[in-house]
C-alpha positions as CSV (number, residue, x, y, z in Angstrom):
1,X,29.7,147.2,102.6
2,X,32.7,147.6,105.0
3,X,35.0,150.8,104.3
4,X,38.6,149.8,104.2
5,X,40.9,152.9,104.5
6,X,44.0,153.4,102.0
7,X,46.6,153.3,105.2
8,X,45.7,149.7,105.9
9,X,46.8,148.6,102.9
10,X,50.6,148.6,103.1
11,X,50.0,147.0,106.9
12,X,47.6,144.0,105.1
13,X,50.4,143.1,102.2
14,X,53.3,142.9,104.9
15,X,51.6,140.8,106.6
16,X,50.9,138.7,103.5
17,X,54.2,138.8,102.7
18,X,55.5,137.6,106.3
19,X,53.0,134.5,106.6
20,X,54.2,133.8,102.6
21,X,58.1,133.8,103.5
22,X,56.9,131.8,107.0
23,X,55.6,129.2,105.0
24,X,58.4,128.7,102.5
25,X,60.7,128.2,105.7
26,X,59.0,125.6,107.2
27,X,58.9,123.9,104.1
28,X,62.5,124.7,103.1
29,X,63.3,123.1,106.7
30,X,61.1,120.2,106.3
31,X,62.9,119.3,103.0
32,X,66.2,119.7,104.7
33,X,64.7,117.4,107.7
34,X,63.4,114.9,105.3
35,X,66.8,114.8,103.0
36,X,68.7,114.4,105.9
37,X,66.7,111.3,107.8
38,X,67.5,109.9,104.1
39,X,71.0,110.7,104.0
40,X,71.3,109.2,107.3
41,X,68.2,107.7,108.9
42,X,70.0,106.6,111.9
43,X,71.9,109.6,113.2
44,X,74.2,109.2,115.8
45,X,73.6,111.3,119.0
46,X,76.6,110.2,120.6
47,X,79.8,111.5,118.6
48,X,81.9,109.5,120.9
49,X,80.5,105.9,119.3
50,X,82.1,104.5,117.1
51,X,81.7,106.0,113.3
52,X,80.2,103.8,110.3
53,X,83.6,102.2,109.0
54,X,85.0,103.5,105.4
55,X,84.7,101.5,102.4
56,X,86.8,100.5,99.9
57,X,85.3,99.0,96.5
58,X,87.2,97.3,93.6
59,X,85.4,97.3,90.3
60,X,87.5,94.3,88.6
61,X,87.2,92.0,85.7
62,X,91.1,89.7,85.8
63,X,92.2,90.9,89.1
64,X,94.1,93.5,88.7
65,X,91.9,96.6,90.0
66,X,91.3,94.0,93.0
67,X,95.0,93.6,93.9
68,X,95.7,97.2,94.0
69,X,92.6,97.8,96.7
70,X,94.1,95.0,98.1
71,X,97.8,96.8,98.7
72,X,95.9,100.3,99.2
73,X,93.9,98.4,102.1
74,X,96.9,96.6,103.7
75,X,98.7,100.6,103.6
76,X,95.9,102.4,105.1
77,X,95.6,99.4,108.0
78,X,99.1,100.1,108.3
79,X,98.5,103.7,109.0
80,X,95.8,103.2,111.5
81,X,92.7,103.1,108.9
82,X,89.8,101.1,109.5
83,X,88.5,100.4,106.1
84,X,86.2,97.6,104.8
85,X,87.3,96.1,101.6
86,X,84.4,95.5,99.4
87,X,83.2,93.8,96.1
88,X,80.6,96.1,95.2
89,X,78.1,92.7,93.8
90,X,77.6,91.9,97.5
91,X,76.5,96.0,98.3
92,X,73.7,97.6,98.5
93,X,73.9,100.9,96.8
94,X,71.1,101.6,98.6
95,X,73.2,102.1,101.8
96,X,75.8,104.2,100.3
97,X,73.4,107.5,101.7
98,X,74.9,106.1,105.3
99,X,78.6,106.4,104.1
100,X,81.2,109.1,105.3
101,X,84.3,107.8,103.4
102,X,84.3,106.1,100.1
103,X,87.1,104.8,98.0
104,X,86.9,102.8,94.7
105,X,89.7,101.2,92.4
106,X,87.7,100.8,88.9
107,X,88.8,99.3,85.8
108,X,87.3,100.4,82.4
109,X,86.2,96.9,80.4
110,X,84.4,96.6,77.0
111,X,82.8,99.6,75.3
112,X,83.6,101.8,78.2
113,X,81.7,99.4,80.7
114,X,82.5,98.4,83.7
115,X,82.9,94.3,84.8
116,X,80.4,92.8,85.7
117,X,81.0,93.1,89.5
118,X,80.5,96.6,89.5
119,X,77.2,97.2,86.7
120,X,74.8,96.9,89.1
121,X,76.3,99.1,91.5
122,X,77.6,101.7,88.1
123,X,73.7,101.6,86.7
124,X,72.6,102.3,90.0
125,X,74.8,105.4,90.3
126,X,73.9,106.3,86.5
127,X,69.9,106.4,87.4
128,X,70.4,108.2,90.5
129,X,72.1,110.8,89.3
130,X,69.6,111.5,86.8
131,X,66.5,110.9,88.6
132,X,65.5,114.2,89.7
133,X,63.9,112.9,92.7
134,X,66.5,112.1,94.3
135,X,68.5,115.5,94.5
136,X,71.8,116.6,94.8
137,X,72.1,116.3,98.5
138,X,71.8,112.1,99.3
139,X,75.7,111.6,99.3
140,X,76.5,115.0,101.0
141,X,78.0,113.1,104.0
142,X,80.4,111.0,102.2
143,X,83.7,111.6,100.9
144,X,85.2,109.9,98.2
145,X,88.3,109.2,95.7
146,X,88.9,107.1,92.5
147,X,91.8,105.7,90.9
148,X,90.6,104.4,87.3
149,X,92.3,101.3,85.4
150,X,91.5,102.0,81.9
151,X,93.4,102.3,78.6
152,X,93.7,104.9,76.4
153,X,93.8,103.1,73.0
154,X,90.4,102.7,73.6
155,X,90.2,106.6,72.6
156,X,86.9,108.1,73.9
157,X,86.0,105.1,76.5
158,X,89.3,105.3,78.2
159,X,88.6,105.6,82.2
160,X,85.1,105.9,81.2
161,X,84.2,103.7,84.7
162,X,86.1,105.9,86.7
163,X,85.5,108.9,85.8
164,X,81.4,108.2,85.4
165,X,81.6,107.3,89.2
166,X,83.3,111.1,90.3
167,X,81.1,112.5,87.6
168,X,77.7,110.7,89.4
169,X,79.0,110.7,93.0
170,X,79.6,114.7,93.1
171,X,76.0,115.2,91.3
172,X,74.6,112.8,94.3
173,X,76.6,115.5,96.8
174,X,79.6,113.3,97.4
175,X,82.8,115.9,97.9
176,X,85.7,114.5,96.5
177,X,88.8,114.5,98.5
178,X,91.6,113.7,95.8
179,X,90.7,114.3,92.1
180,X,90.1,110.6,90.0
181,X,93.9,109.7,88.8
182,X,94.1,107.7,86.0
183,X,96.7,105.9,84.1
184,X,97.2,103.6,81.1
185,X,98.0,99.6,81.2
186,X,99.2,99.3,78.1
187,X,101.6,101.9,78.0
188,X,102.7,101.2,82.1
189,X,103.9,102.8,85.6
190,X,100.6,101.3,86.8
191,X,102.5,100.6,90.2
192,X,104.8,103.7,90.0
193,X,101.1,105.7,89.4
194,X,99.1,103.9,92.1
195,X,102.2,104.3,94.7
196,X,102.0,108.1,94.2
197,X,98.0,108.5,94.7
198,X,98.2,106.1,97.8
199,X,100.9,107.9,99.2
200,X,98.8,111.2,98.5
201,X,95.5,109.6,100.0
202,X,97.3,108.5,103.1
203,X,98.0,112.1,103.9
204,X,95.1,113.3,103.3
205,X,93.2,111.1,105.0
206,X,95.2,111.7,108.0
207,X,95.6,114.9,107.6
208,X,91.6,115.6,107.6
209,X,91.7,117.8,104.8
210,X,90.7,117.1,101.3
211,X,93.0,118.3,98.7
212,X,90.4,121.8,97.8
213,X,90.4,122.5,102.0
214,X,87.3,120.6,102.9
215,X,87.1,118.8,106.3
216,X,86.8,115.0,105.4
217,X,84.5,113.2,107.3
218,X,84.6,111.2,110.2
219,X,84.7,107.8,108.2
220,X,88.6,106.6,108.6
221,X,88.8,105.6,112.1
222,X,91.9,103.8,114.0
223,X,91.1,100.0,114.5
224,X,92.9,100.2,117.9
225,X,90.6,102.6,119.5
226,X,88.3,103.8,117.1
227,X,89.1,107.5,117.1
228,X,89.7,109.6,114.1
229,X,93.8,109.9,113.1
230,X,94.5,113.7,113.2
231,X,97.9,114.1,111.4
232,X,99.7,116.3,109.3
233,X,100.3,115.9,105.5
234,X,103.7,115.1,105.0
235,X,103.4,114.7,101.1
236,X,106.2,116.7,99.7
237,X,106.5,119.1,96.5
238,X,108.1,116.4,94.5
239,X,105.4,113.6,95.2
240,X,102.6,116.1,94.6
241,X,104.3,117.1,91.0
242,X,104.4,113.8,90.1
243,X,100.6,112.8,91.2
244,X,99.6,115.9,89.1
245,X,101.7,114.7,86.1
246,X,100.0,111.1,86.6
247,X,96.7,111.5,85.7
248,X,96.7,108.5,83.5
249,X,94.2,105.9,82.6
250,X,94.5,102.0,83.3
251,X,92.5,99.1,82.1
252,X,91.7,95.8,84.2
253,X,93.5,93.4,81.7
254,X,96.0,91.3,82.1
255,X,99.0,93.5,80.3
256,X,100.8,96.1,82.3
257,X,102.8,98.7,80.5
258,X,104.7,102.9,81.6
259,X,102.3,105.7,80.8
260,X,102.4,108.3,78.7
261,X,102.4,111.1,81.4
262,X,103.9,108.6,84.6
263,X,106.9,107.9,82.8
264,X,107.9,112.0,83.5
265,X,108.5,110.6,86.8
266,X,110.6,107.3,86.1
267,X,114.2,106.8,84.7
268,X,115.7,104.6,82.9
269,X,115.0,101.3,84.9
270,X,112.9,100.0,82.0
271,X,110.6,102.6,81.7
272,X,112.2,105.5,80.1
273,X,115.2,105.7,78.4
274,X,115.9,109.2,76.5
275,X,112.3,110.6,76.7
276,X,111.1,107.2,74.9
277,X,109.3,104.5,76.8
278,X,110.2,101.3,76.9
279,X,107.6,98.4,75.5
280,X,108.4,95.5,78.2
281,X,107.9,97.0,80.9
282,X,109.6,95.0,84.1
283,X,105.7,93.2,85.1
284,X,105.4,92.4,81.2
285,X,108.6,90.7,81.2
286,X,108.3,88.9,84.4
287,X,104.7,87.7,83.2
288,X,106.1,86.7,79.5
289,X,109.4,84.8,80.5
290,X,107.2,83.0,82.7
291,X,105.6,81.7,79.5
292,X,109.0,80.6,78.4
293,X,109.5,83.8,76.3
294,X,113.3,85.2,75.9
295,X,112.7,88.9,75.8
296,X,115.0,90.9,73.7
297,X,116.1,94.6,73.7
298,X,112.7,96.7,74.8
299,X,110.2,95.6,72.6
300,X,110.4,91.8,70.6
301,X,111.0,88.2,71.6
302,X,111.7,84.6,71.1
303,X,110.1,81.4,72.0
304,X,111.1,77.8,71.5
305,X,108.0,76.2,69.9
306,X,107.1,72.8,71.2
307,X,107.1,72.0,67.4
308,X,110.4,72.4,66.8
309,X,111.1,70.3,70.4
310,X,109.4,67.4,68.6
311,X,110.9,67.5,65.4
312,X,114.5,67.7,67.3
313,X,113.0,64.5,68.7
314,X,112.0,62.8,65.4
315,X,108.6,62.9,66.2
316,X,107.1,64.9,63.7
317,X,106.9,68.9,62.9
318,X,103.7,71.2,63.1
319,X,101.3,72.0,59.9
320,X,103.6,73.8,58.3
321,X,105.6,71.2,57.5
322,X,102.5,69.1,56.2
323,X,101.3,72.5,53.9
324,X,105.1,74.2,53.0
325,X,107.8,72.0,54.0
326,X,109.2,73.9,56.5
327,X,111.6,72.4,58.8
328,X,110.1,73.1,62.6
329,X,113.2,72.3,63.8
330,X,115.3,74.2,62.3
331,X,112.1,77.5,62.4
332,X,112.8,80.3,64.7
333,X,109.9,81.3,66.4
334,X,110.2,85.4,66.8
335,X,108.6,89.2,66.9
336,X,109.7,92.5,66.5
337,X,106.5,93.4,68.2
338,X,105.2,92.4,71.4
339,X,102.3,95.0,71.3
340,X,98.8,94.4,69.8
341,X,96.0,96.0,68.3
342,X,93.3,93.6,69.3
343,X,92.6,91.3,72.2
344,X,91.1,87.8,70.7
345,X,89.1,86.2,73.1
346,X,91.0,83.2,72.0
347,X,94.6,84.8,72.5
348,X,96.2,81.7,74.2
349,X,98.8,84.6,76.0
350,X,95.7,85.7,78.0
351,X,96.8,89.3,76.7
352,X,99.8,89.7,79.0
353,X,101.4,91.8,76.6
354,X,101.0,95.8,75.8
355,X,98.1,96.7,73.2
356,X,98.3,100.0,71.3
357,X,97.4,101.9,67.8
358,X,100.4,103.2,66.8
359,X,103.9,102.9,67.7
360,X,105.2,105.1,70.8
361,X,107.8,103.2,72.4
362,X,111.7,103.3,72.1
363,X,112.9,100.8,69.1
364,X,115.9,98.7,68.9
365,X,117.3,98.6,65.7
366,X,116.7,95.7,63.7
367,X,119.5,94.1,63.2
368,X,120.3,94.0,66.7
369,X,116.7,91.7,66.7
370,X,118.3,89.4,64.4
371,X,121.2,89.0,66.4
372,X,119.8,88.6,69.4
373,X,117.0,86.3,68.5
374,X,119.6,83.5,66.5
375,X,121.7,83.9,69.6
376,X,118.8,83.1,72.1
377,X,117.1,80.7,69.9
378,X,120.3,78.9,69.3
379,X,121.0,78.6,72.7
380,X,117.2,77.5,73.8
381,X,118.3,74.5,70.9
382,X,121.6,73.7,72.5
383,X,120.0,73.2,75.8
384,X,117.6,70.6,74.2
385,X,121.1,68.4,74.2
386,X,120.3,65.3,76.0
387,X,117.4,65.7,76.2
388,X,115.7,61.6,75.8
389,X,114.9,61.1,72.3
390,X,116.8,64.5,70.7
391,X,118.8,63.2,67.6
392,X,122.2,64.9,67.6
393,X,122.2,65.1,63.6
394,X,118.7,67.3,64.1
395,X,120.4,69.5,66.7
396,X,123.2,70.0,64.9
397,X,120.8,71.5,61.9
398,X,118.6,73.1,64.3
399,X,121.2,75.3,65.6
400,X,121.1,77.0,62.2
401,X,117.8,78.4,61.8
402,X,116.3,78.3,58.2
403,X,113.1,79.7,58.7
404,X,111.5,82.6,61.0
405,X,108.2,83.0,62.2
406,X,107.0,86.1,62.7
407,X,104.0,85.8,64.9
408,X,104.1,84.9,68.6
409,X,102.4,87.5,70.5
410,X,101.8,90.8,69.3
411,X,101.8,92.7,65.6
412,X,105.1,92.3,63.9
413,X,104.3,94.8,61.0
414,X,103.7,97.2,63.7
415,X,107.7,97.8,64.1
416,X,108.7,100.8,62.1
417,X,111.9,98.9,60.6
418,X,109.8,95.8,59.6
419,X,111.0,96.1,56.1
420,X,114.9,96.0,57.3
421,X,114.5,93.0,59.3
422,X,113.0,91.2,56.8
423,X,115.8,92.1,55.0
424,X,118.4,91.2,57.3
425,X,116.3,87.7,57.5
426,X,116.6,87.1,53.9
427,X,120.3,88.4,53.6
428,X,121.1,85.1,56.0
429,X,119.0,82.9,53.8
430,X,116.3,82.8,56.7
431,X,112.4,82.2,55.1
432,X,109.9,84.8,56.3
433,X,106.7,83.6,57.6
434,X,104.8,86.7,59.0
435,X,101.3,86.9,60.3
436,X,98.9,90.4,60.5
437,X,95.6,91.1,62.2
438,X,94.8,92.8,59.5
439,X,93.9,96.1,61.1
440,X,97.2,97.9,59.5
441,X,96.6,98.3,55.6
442,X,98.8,100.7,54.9
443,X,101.6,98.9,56.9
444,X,100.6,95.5,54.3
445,X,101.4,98.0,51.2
446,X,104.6,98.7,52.0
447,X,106.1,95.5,53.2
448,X,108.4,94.1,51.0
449,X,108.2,90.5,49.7
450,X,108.5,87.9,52.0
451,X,108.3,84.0,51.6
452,X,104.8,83.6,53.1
453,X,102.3,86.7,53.9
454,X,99.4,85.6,56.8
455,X,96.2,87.8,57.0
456,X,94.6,86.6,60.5
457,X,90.5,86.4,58.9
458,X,89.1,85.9,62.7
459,X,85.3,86.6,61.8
460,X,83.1,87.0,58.3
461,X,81.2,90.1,59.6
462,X,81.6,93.3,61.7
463,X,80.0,92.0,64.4
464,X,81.6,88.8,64.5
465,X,84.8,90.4,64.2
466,X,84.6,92.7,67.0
467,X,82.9,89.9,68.9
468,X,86.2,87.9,68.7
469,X,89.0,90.2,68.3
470,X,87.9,93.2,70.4
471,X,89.9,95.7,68.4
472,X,91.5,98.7,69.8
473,X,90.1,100.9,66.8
474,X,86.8,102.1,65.8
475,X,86.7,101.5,62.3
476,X,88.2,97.9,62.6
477,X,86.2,96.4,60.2
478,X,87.1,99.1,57.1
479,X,90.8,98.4,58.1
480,X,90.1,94.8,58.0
481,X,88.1,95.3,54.0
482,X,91.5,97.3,53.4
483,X,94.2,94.8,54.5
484,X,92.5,92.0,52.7
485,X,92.2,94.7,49.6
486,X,95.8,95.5,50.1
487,X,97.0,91.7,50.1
488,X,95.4,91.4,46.9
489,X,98.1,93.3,45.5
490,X,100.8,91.1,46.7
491,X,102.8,88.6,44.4
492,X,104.3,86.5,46.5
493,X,102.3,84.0,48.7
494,X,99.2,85.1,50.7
495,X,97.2,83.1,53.1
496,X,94.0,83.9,54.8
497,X,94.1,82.0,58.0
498,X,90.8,81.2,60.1
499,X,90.3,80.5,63.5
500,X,87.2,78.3,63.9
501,X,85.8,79.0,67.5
502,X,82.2,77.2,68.0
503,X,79.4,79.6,69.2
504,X,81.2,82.4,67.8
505,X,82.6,81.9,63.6
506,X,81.6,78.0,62.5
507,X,77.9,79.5,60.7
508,X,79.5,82.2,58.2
509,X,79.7,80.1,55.6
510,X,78.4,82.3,52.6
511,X,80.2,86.0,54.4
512,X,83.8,83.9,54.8
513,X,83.1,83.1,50.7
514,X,82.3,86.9,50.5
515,X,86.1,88.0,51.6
516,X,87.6,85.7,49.0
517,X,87.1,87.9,46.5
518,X,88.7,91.0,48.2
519,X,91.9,89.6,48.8
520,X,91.7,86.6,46.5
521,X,94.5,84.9,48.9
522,X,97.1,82.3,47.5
523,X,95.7,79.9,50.5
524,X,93.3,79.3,53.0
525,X,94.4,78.0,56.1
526,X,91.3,77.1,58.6
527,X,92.2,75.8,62.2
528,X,90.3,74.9,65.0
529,X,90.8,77.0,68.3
530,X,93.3,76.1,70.4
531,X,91.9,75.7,74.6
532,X,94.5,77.2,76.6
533,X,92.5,77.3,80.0
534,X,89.9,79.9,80.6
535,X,90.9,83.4,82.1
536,X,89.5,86.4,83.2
537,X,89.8,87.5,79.8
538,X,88.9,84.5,77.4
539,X,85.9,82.5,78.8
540,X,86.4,79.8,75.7
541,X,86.0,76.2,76.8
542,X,86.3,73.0,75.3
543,X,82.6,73.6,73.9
544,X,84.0,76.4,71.8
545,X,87.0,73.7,70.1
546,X,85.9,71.7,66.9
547,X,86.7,68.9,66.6
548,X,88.8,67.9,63.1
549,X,85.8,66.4,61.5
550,X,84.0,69.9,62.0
551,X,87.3,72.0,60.2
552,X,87.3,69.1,57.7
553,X,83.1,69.7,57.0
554,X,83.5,73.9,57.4
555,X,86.4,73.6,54.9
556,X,84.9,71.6,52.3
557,X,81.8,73.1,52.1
558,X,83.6,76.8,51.4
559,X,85.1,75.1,49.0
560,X,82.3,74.0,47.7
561,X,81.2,77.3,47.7
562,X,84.0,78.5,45.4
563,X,82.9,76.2,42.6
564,X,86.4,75.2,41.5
565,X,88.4,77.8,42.2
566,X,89.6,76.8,45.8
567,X,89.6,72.8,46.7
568,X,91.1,71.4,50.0
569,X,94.6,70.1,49.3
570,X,96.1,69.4,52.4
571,X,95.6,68.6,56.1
572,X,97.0,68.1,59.4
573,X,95.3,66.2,62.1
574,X,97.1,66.6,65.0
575,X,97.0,70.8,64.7
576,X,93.6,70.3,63.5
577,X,94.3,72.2,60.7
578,X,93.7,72.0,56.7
579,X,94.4,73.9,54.0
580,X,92.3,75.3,50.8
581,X,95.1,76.1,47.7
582,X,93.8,78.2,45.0
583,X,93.4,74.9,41.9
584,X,94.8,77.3,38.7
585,X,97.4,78.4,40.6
586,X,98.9,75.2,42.7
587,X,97.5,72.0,41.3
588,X,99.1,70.9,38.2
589,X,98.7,68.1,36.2
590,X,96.5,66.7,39.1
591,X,99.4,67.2,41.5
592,X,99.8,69.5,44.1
593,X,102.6,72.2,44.9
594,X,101.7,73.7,47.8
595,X,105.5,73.3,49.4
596,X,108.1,75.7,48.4
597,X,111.2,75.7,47.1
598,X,113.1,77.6,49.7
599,X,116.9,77.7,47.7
600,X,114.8,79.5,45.2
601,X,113.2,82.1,47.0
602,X,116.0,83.4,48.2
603,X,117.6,83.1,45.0
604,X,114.7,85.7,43.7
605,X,115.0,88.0,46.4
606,X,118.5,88.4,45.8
607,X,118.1,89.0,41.7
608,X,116.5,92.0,42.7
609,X,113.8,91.1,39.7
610,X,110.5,91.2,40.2
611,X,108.6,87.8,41.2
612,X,105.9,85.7,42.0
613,X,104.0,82.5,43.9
614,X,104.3,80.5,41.2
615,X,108.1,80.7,41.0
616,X,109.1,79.1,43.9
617,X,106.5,75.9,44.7
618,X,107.3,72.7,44.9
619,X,105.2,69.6,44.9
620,X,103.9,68.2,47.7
621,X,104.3,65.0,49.1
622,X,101.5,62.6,49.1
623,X,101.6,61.9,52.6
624,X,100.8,65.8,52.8
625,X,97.6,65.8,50.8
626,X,94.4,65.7,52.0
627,X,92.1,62.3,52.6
628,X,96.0,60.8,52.7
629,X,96.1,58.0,55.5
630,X,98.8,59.2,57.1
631,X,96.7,62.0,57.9
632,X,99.6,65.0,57.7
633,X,102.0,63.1,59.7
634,X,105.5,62.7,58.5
635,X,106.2,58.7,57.4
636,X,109.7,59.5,58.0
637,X,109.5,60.9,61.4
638,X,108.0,58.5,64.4
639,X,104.7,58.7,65.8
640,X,105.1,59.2,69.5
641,X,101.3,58.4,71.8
642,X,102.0,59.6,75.4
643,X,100.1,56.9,77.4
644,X,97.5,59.0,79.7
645,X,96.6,57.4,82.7
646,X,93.3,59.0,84.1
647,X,91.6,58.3,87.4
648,X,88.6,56.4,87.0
649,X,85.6,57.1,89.9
């Protein structure tokens, strides 16, 4: 047995200790070496060559997050930046280890998602980020910023995209040069917001410093030669205030509107006027009065129906003539409201107005609405003069309106003063005809009585329902149950109105028969969808359109359903359109009186005294009723067939 003294002890552990602390370097530096070869398997040895190009990615679903990368890549090739602009569904993510300099314009889509262009290349950053195999250093070459297009009605999901990508890229090892700016579509300054950032990037990038000191990589290289700009960052005081102040969310949708933080940095050019925003914002109106809307004040409208164009003509008026007895040519088509609260898939304005919760914009006063919308709709009527086939004695009664509308795009109950324009409405003998999503209960109990009260009944279950309205608020569906609730309450004349959309709402049969008994409406209108082209935000196409023999089948069979207490009274072919009346209530003696006496309505209203539906119908005309031959069509106006001539292979 060997003898080992007590002094060689001490000499034995150090050198245990130094061979230990030898081998955890070399494998610390292998790791390093191995991370690296990932990070960039192809190092350069020459820094003179040419760097790896910069990329900028647009995560878009209607164009609009694609359009900005567009103007942010034609300004940094102005400045002397080589960038590649990308759709991220033909990259790689893979390769994204090789970049020095990334940019990315994201929009926030459904349920915080983003479109599909970019959920590939989102999921891939997603599992990366929390695989931990793959570390925190794959990304630590690359640079990157993010300007988000989101909304924030959307609550929790707003900029979700966006800020998921800075979130994922800086746990990859990404260092980010600006922070993610975000701003908000439906409330605006998407430009004004966007402009700002840019202007912030550009110096930045030229400047070689990130906005927390870093060095930025070599990645933004000039196209002439292919060396890196070395500027100076000319951004001054103001223009950084106002990119701070302008971290705002904006959604890829087809609405632009200001935001609620960018409009500290706009005046009153349609944006801001006294610290309140302005609803139609200047892209809203260009995009709306290209529709053939006259916009007026900040936040309502006015549209000529084609309806009314044909009646002028003699060539019949829309359903509601069939069903009520308006007049469509002498029916103002309006809204208080431009803004939403949902965005149906089968909105034929492919959502080019502002969407929101709550009311947060300037408001005109009401009867400056009225004014207004007479004067413009009365002018849109005199300019129908001769035109071929307008009767002068229906122009001369169109240019007093007799009934109103209140629909169009947008929720007209949202407008604070709804009450006072009704009002105002009735004061001038003017019918009321106003239509709700049904998402504002509370709004439905305290509207006063009107001539006609519309609940929009899109979808028979939750699902369904957010499926086809996409609603802006979480607990839709209990707002929905509490409008139809609240209508229930209502004496005057309430209508359910369904949209029938194949694929998505012609099977509900039995839940549709469920809802009658919540709001237990006066009417039931049931339409077939309307195809108004398909858009990046409504991929309906004729497939999704029944024809009327389908609305005429789905209708009778809820009737059926009701045993009695609904039947189908009326129809309208040409709108596709028919119309369930409750039997106790509007069939008498066998006849039915589904039209309305309109001298008498207003009569009521101005008594003061309490009323109800039964008080001012009127019978309707048996060209009107359903299974008549003329089919809803007017015997006294003139059927008018446009002859189609179509190319034939």
């Amino acid at each position: 047995m060997t003898n080992v003294s007590s002094a060689s002890v001490p000499a034995r552990l150090t050198l245990l200790a130094l061979l230990s602390a030898t081998t955890f370097y070399c494998f610390y530096k292998s790791r390093r070496l191995k991370l690296s070869s990932i990070s960039n398997p192809n190092p350069n040895p020459n820094p003179n060559l040419t760097p790896r190009r910069a990329k900028l990615f647009f995560v878009s679903q209607t164009g609009t997050s694609k359009a900005l990368a567009r103007r942010l890549f034609d300004l940094l090739t102005s400045n002397g930046l080589a960038f590649d602009l990308v759709d991220p569904k033909d990259y790689e993510p893979e390769d994204l280890h090789l970049e020095t300099l990334v940019l990315i314009v994201a929009s926030t889509w459904e349920d915080g998602k983003p479109p599909p262009n970019g959920g590939f290349f989102g999921n891939w950053l997603e599992e990366s980020a929390d695989d931990f195999r793959v570390g925190s250093l794959l990304l630590s070459k690359c640079k990157f910023a993010v300007f988000g297009v989101g909304s924030r009605s959307y609550g929790a999901a707003f900029n979700a995209v966006a800020r998921g990508f800075s979130k994922r890229m800086r746990a990859l090892g990404a260092a980010e040069v600006l922070p993610v700016c975000e701003g908000d579509v439906d409330e605006g300054g998407l430009d004004e917001v966007f402009d700002v950032w840019s202007g912030k990037l550009i110096g930045v990038l030229k400047g070689g410093c990130s906005e927390n000191g870093g060095i930025i990589a070599s990645g933004v290289v000039n196209d002439s030669d292919s060396e890196i700009i070395d500027g100076s960052d000319d951004d001054d005081e103001e223009e950084e205030n106002a990119l701070e102040s302008s971290i705002v969310d904006l959604e890829d949708i087809a609405g632009k509107g200001p935001s609620r933080k960018a409009t500290t940095i706009v005046e009153s050019n349609g944006k801001l006027v006294n610290g309140e925003k302005e609803m139609v914002t200047p892209v809203i109106r260009t995009s709306l009065e290209k529709q053939g809307y006259k916009i007026i004040g900040s936040h309502s409208g006015v549209k000529l129906c084609r309806w009314t164009k044909s009646q002028l003509r003699g060539r019949g008026g829309c359903y509601k003539h069939s069903f009520y007895g308006i007049e469509s040519h002498r029916c103002m088509e309006t809204t208080p409201s431009l803004a939403c609260a949902n965005k149906c898939v089968f909105c034929w304005r492919h959502h080019t107005n502002p969407v929101g919760k709550s009311w947060r914009w300037k408001m005109d006063d009401p009867l400056d609405i009225v004014n207004s919308a007479i004067d413009l709709h009365t002018k849109m009527i005199r300019q129908m003069k001769g035109v071929p086939g307008v009767k002068q004695e229906r122009l001369s009664e169109g240019l007093s309106p007799r009934h109103c509308a209140l629909s169009l795009v947008g929720e007209p109950i949202m407008y604070p003063e709804i009450n006072s324009l009704v009002d105002e409405l009735h004061r001038r003998r003017i019918s009321t005809f106003l239509v709700t999503n049904a998402q504002f209960p509370e709004k439905i109990k305290m509207l006063k009585p009107i001539t006609q009260l519309y609940v929009s009944v899109d979808a028979a279950t939750k699902d369904s329902l957010k499926a086809i309205d996409r609603p802006l608020f979480g607990d839709f569906w209990e707002r929905f149950i509490d409008s139809l609730t609240a209508l229930r309450e209502k004496q005057q004349r309430t209508v359910y109105r369904l949209t029938l959309v194949k694929g998505w709402n012609t099977e509900d049969i039995d839940a549709y028969f469920s809802l009658f008994d919540i709001g237990t409406p006066d009417f039931v209108e049931i339409k077939g969808v309307t195809y108004c082209g398909t858009s990046a935000t409504s991929k309906l196409t004729m497939e999704n359109v029944p024809w009327h023999a389908d609305v005429k089948a789905f209708s009778e069979a809820l009737a059926q359903k009701s045993k009695g207490e609904y039947e189908v009274a009326c129809e309208h072919v040409h709108s596709c359109c028919v119309l369930l009346a409750r039997v106790e209530k509007f069939k008498v003696n066998g006849q039915w009186f589904t039209w309305i006496d309109y001298e008498k309505f207003h009569d009521l209203v101005a008594s003061g005294r309490p009323f109800n539906s039964n008080d001012y119908m009127a019978a309707t005309p048996s060209w009107a009723v359903y299974g008549a031959e003329e089919g809803g069509f007017d015997p006294g106006q003139s059927r008018y067939r446009k002859e189609r001539h179509h190319k034939t292979q």
